[in-house]
C-alpha positions as CSV (number, residue, x, y, z in Angstrom):
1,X,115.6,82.9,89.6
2,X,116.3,86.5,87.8
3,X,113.2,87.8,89.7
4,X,114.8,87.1,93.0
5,X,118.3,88.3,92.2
6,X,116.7,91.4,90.6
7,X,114.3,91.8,93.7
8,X,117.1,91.6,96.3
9,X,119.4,93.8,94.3
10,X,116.7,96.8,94.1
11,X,116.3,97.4,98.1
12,X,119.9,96.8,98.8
13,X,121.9,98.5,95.9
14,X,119.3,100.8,94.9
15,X,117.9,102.1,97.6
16,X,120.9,104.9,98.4
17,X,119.7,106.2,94.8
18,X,116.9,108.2,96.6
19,X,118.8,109.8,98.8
20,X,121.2,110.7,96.2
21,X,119.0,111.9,93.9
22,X,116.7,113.7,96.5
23,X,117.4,117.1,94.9
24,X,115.7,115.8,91.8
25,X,112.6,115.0,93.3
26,X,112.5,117.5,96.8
27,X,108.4,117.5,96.8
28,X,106.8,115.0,98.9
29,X,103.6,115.8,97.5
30,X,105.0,113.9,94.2
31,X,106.1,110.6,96.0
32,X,103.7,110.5,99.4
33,X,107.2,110.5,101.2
34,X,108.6,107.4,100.1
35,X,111.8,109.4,99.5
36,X,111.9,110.6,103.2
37,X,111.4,107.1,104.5
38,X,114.4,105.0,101.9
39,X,116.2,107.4,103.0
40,X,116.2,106.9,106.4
41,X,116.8,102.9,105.2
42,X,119.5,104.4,103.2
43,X,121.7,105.8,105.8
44,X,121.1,102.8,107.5
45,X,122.1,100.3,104.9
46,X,125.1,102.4,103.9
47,X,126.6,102.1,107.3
48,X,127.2,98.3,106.9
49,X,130.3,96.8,106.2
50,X,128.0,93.4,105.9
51,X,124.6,92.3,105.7
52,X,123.7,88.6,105.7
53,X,119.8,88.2,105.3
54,X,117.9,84.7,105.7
55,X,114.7,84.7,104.1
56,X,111.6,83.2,103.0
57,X,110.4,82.9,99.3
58,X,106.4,81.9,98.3
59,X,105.2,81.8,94.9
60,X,101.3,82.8,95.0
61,X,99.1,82.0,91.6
62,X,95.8,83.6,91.8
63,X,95.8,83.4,95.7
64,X,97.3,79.3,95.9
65,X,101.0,79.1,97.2
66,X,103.0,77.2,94.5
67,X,105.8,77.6,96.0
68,X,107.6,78.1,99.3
69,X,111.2,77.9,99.6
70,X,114.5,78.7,102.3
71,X,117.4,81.2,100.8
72,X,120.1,83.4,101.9
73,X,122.4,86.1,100.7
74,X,125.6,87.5,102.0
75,X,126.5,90.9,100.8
76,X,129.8,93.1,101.4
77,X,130.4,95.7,98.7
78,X,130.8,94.4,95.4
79,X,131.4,90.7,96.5
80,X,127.8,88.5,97.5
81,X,126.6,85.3,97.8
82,X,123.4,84.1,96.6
83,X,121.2,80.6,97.7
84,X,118.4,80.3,96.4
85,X,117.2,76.1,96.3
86,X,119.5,74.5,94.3
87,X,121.1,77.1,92.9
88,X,124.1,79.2,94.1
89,X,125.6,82.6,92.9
90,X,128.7,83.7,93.7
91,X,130.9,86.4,92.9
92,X,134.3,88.4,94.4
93,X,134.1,91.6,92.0
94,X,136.0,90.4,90.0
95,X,134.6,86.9,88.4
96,X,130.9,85.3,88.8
97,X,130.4,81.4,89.5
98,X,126.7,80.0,89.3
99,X,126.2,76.5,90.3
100,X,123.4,74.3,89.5
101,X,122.7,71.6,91.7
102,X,120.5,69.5,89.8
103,X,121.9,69.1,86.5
104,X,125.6,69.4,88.2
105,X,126.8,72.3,86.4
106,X,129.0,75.3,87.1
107,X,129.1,78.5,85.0
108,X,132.0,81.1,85.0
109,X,131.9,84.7,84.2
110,X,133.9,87.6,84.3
111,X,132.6,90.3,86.3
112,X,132.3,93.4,84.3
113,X,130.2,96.9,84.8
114,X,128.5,96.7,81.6
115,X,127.2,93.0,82.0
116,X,123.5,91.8,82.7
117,X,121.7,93.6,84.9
118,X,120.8,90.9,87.1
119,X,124.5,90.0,88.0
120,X,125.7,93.6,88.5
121,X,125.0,95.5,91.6
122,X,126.8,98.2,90.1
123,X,124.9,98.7,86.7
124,X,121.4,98.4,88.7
125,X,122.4,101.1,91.0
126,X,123.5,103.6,88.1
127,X,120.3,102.8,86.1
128,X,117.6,102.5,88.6
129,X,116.1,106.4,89.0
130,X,115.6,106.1,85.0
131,X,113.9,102.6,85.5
132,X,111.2,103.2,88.4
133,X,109.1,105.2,90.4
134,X,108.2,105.3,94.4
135,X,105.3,105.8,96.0
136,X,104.2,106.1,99.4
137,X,100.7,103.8,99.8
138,X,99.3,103.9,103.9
139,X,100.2,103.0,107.3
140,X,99.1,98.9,108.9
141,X,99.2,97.9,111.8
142,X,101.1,94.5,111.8
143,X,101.3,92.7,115.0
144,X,101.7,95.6,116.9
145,X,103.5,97.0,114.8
146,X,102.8,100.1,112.4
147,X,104.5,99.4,108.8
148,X,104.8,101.7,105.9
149,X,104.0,100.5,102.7
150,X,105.7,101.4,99.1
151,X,104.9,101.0,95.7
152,X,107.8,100.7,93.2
153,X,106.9,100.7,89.6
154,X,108.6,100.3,86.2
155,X,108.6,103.5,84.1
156,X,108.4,101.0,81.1
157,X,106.5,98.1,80.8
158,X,107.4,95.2,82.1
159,X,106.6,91.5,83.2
160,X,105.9,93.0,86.1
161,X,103.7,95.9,87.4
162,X,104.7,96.6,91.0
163,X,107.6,95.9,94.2
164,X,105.6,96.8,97.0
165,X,108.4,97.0,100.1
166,X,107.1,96.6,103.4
167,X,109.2,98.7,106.3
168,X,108.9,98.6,110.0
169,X,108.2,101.8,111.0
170,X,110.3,102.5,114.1
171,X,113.2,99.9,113.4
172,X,112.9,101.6,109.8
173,X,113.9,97.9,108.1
174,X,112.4,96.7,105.2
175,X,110.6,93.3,106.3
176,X,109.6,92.0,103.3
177,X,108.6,92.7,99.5
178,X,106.7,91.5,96.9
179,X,106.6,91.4,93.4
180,X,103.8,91.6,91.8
181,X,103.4,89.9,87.7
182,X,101.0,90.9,85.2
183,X,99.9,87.4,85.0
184,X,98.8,87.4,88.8
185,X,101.5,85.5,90.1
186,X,103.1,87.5,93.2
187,X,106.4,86.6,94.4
188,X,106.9,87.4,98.1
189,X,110.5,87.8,99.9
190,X,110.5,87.7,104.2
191,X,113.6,88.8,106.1
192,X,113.5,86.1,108.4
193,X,116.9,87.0,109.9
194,X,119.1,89.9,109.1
195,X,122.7,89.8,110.2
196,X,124.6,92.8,109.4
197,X,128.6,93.8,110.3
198,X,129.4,90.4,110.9
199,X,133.1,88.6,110.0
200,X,132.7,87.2,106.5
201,X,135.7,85.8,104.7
202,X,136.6,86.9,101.9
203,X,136.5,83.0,100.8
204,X,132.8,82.7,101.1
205,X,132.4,84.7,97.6
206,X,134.3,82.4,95.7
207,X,133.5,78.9,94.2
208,X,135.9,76.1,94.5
209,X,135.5,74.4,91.3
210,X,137.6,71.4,92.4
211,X,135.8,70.8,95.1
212,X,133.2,69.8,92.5
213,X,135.5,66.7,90.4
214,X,132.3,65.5,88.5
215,X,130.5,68.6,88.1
216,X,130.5,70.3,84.2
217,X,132.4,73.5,83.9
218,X,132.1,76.2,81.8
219,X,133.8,78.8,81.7
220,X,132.6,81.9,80.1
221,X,135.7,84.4,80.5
């Protein structure tokens, strides 16, 4: 679950980084023009008041599909929504509600700058230039389509090795990306739909414990 939050986070928090820190690294001949083409994502991104994004998730083990499930997220500035299975995320920017279907259970936290990494947008975006590289791979043709690949890597080591990000060339939208483990398992996220500067109420980043009697609660603030 991590993986995806982390995943999702990266190419819609961290992705204004580059263009941010474009002075840092001007040559193209260092990063293949990955730079040049986040960038171009970036000012798109950045322009939203509200993305909503349906996608696809498949867990591949040494080329077998494990796993194939539905999600969605719902993102407008600090506040997002996260389904992913059974599980939901929640948070307004100022407290974090997880909910686990199965077992029943809600968790409560307090949404602070300094907390974990995977459930702070805002922590991942100050810390992701020391964290990874980018690296422009080649052109495909995709059903008539041409779409530019990149190569994110950790600068330490990690469970992982790679987050290659797949972008439509002329819509310049990321389609999909995949994470690649050291242990050959490859976790692959489609866009299936993505909804952006549509009405979202405030009310959809928020859990309504009582609207779970039986459900265990704890709260963590």
């Amino acid at each position: 679950m991590k993986r995806l939050f982390f995943a999702v986070l990266v190419f819609l928090f961290a992705i204004p980084l580059f263009s941010q820190n474009q002075g840092k690294n001007p040559s193209p001949h260092l990063d293949g023009g990955a730079v040049e083409v986040l960038d171009s994502i970036s000012k798109k991104y950045k322009s939203y008041t509200t993305i909503k994004i349906d996608y696809t998730y498949k867990m591949e083990k040494e080329g077998q599909i494990v796993e194939k499930i539905k999600g969605m997220m719902m993102l407008k500035g600090k506040k997002y929504y996260l389904l992913f299975d059974k599980q939901e995320y929640y948070c307004n920017g100022t407290t974090i509600w997880s909910y686990q279907k199965e077992e029943n259970e809600i968790s409560i936290f307090e949404y602070e700058e300094n907390s974990d990494l995977f459930l702070n947008p805002v922590k991942l975006l100050s810390d992701w230039k020391k964290k990874f590289r980018a690296k422009f791979i080649r052109e495909e043709v995709e059903k008539e389509r041409k779409i530019v690949l990149i190569d994110i890597t950790p600068v330490k080591q990690d469970s992982f090795y790679k987050i290659r990000i797949f972008v439509d060339k002329a819509k310049i939208d990321i389609i999909r990306f995949a994470v690649y483990e050291k242990d050959n398992t490859t976790y692959t996220y489609s866009f299936d739909k993505f909804t952006v500067n549509s009405e979202i109420d405030d009310k959809k980043f928020e859990l309504n414990t009582s609207a779970y009697p039986n459900a265990e609660v704890n709260d963590m603030r």
